[in-house]
C-alpha positions in Angstrom: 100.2 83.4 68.0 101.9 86.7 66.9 100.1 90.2 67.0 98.4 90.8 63.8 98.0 87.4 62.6 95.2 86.6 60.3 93.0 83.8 61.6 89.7 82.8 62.6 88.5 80.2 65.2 86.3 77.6 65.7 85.5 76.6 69.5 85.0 72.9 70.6 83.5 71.9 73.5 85.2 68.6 75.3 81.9 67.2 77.4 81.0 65.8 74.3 78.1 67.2 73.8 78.7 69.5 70.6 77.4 72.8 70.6 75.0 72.4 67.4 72.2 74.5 67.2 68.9 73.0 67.2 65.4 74.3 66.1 62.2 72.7 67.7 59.4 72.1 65.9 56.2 73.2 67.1 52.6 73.3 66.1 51.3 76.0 64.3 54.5 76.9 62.4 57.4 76.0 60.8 61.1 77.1 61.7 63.6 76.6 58.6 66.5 74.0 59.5 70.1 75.6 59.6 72.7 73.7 57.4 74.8 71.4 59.8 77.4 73.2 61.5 81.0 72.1 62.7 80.9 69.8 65.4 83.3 67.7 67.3 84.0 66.6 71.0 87.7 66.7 71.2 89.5 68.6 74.2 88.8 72.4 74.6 91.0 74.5 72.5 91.0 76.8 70.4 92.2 75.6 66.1 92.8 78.6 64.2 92.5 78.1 60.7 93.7 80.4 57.9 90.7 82.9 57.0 90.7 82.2 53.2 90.8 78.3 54.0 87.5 78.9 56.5 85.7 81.1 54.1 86.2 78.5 51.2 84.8 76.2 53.6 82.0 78.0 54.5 81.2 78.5 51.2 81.0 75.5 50.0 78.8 74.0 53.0 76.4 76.9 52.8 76.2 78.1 49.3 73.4 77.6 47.0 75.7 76.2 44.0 76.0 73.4 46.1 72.6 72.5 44.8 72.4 74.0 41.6 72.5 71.0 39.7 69.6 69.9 41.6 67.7 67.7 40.1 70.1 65.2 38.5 67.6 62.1 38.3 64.1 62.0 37.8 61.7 62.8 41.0 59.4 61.1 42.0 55.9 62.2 43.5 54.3 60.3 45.9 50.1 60.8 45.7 48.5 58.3 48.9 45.5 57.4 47.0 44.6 55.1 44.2 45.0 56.4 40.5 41.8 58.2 39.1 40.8 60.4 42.5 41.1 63.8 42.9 44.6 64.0 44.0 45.3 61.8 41.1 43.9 64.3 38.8 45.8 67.1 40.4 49.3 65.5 40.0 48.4 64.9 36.8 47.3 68.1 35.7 51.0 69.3 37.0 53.3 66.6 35.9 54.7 67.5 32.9 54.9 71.4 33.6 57.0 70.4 36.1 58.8 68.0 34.7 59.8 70.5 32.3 60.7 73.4 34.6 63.3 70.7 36.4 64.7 69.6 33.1 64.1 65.5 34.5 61.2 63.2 34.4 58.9 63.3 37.1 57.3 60.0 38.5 53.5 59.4 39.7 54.0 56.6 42.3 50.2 56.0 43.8 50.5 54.2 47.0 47.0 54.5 48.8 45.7 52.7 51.7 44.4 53.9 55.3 43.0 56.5 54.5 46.7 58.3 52.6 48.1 56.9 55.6 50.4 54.8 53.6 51.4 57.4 51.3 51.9 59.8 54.1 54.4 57.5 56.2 56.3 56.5 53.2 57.1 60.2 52.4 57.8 60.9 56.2 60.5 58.0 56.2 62.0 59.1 52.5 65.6 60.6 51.7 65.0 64.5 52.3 67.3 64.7 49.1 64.3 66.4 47.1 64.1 63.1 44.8 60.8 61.9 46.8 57.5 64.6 47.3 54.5 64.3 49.0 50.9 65.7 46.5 49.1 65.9 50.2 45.6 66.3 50.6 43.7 68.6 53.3 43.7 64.6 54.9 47.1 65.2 55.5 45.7 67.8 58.6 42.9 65.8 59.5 44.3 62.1 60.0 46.5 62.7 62.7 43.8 63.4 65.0 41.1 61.0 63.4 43.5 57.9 63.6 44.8 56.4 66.5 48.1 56.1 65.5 49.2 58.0 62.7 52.6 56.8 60.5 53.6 60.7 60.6 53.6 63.8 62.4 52.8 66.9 59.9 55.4 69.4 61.7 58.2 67.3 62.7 58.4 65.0 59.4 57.7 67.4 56.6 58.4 70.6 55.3 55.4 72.9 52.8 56.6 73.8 49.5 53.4 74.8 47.7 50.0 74.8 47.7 48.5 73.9 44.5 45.0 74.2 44.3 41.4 73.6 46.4 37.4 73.0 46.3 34.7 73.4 48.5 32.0 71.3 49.0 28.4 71.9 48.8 24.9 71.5 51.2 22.4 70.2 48.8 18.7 68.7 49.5 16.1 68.0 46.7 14.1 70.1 45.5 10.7 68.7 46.7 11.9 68.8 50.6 10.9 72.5 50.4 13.9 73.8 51.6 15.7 76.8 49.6 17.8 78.2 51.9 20.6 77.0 54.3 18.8 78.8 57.2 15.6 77.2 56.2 17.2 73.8 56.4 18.9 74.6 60.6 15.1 75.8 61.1 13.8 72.5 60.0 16.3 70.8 61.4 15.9 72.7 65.0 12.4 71.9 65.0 13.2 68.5 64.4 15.9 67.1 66.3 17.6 63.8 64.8 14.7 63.3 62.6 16.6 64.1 59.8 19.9 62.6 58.3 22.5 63.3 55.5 24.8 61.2 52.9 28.5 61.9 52.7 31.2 59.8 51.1 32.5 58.3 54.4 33.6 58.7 57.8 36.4 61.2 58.1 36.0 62.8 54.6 36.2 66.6 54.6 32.1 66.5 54.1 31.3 65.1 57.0 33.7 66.9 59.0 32.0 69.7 57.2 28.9 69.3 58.5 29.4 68.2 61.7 30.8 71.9 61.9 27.8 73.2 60.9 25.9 71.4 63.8 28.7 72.4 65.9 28.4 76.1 64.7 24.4 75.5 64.9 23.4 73.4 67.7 21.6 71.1 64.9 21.4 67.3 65.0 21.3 65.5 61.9 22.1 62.0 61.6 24.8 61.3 59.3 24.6 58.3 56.5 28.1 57.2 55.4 28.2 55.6 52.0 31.5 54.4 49.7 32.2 56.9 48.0 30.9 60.3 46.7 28.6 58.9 43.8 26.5 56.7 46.3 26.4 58.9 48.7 25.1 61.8 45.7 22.5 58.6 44.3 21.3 58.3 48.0 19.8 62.1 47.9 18.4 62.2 44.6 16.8 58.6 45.4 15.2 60.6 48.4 16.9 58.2 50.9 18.3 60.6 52.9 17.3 64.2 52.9 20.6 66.3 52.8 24.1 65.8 51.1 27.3 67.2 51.2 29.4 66.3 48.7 32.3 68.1 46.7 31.6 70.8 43.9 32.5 68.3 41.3 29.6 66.3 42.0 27.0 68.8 43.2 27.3 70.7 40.4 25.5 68.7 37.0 22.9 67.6 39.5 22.3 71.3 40.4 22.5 72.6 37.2 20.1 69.6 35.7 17.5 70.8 38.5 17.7 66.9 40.6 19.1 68.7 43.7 19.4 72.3 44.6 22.4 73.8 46.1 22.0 75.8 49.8 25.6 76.9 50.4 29.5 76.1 49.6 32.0 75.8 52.4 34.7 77.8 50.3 35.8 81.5 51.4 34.3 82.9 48.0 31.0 81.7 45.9 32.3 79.2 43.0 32.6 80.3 40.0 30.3 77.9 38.2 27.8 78.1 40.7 27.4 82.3 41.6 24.2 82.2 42.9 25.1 79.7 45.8 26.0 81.7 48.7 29.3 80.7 51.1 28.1 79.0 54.0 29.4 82.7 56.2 27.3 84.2 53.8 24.3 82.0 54.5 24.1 83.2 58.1 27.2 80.6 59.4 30.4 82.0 60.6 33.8 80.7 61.0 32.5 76.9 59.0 35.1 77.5 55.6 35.9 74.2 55.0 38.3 73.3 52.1 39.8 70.3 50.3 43.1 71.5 49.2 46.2 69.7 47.4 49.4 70.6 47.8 53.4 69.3 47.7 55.1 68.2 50.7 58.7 67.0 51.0 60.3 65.2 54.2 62.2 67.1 57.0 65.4 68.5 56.0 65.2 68.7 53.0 67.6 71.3 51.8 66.2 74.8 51.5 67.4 75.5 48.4 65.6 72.3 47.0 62.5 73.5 48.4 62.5 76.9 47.3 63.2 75.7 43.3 60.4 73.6 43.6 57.9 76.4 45.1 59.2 78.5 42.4 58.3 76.3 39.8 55.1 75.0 41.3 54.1 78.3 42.2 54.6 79.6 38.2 53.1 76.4 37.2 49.5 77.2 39.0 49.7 80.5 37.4 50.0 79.7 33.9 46.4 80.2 32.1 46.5 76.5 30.7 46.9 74.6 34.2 44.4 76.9 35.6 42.0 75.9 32.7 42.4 72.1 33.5 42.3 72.5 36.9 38.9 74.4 37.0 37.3 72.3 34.2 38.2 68.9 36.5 36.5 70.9 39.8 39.5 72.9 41.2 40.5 75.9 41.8 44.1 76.8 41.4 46.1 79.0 44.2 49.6 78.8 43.9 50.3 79.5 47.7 54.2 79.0 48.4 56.1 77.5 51.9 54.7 80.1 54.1 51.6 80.6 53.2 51.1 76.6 53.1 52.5 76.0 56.4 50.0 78.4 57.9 47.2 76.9 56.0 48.2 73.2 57.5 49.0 74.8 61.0 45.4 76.1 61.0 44.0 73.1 59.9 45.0 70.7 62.3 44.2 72.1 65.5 40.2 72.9 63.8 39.4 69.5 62.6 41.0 67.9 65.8 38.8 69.9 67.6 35.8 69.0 65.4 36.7 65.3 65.4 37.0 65.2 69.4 33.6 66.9 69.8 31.7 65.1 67.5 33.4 61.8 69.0 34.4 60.4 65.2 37.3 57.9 64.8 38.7 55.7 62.4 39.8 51.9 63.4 
């Protein structure tokens, strides 16, 4: 090669093991993907290629026009419970906003079963092409450690685009127990242990993980009642069959606000809206027991970045906008509009809190 000739290299290594850069995955965050690199396993050498060819290369493996016709078929978003639940409603809410801001139809495919499970695995084994998303909710964090065997893992086979929106959900009793506070009901319960019980809407759901953080957190011992579903379980207390609920905002709130049941605290960060003169459960004299139900969009691992930042964008406006946020709170949500990063963290903190809870309190799924 003749001084001053303009070239640049790329090394091979000949052991065939090419030297591609890998990032692990690891709990509690996640690290972006690098685009595949050039690779090969041919003898040592060193193949100079021309510096315009390799930056025309370059740019087309790594630049963001590469996707900019992304999406050029209709998406589709996966929610991993049947049609008319809460995450039903959510996707809902956002599917023509979004639809518009992609220019291309977007698809509610309801696949429930175990628990989202189903939905969850489905996701984990789709194209990472953008075409498929995930509308997860805070199950997503809590299955993996309350099944045996989970179809997923929720570092290694997915990637946060946004957060969408969240509830809390509420401590009620009736109003002839005589209890009006939430530190009157860990009294009662203290001076009574296992005497008293409380409805949620199954084994696993975020209220009863909710409460049994609160007997964590309090050394109380209530025995809990599962029932299908949040309307039995909400029947159950106002039928005085079991004297304490936890249920979701949505429906707490007519029964507080008709006077059949009286709300002690929500689980949320901040008081609800609606409901201002319930106190947070912190605020009630309980810290570190926020416990939230969010929804949010997942896609599967390695899914281009630049995919995942048009869809954050868009979802992210999408929660912002006044009429979304409208819907949202009138169907018992709050919006957020929390991108990748912000997400992640969320998930990465959830995990690791509700495995805990689920291992202490001994609660399992078959």
């Amino acid at each position: 090669m003749g001084k001053g000739a303009e070239h640049d290299f790329i090394a091979y290594q000949s052991n065939g093991a090419a030297p591609c850069p890998r990032v692990e995955d690891r709990a509690g965050a996640w690290a972006r993907r690098p685009p595949s690199v050039l690779c090969s396993t041919v003898q040592r050498s060193w193949a100079p290629l021309p510096t315009l060819r390799l930056l025309a290369i370059l740019a087309a493996l790594f630049s963001s026009t590469a996707f900019a016709v992304y999406p050029e078929r209709p998406v589709t978003i996966v929610v991993p419970f049947a049609a008319g639940g809460a995450n039903d409603v959510v996707v809902r809410i956002i599917q023509q906003p979004l639809s518009e801001a992609l220019g291309q139809p977007v698809i509610v495919e309801n696949r429930g079963g175990a628990g989202g499970n189903i939905g969850f695995g489905a996701v984990a084994r789709a194209q990472p092409d953008g075409y498929t998303l995930l509308l997860a909710p805070n199950s997503f964090a809590v299955n993996v450690s309350l099944y045996d065997k989970a179809p997923y893992d929720p570092f290694k086979d997915f990637e946060p685009v946004a957060e969408i929106s969240f509830f809390p959900v509420m401590f009620a009793v009736r109003p002839d127990l005589g209890v009006n506070t939430l530190q009157q009901l860990i009294a009662r319960a203290k001076a009574n242990p296992g005497a008293m019980n409380y409805s949620t809407p199954g084994p696993g759901t975020l209220p009863h993980l909710a409460t049994e953080l609160l007997k964590l957190r309090t050394g109380i011992d209530m025995v809990h009642i599962p029932y299908a579903g949040a309307a039995p379980a909400a029947h159950a207390l106002v039928g005085r069959v079991v004297d304490v609920g936890t249920m979701s905002i949505t429906v707490a709130m007519p029964q507080i606000k008709a006077g059949t049941l009286k709300g002690l605290a929500v689980t949320g960060a901040e008081r609800w809206p609606d409901l201002p003169d319930v106190p947070t459960v912190e605020e009630a004299g309980v810290p570190s027991s926020v416990s939230e139900t969010w929804q949010g969009v997942l896609v599967p691992a390695g899914t281009p970045k630049e995919v995942i930042d048009r869809l954050a964008k868009a979802l992210i406006e999408i929660a912002g906008r006044a009429d979304v946020r409208d819907r949202l709170r009138t169907a018992g949500f709050a919006a957020n509009g929390r991108g990748p990063d912000a997400f992640a963290k969320r998930i990465a903190e959830d995990v690791p809190k509700w495995k805990a809870v689920i291992e202490k309190a001994r609660i399992s799924v078959k």
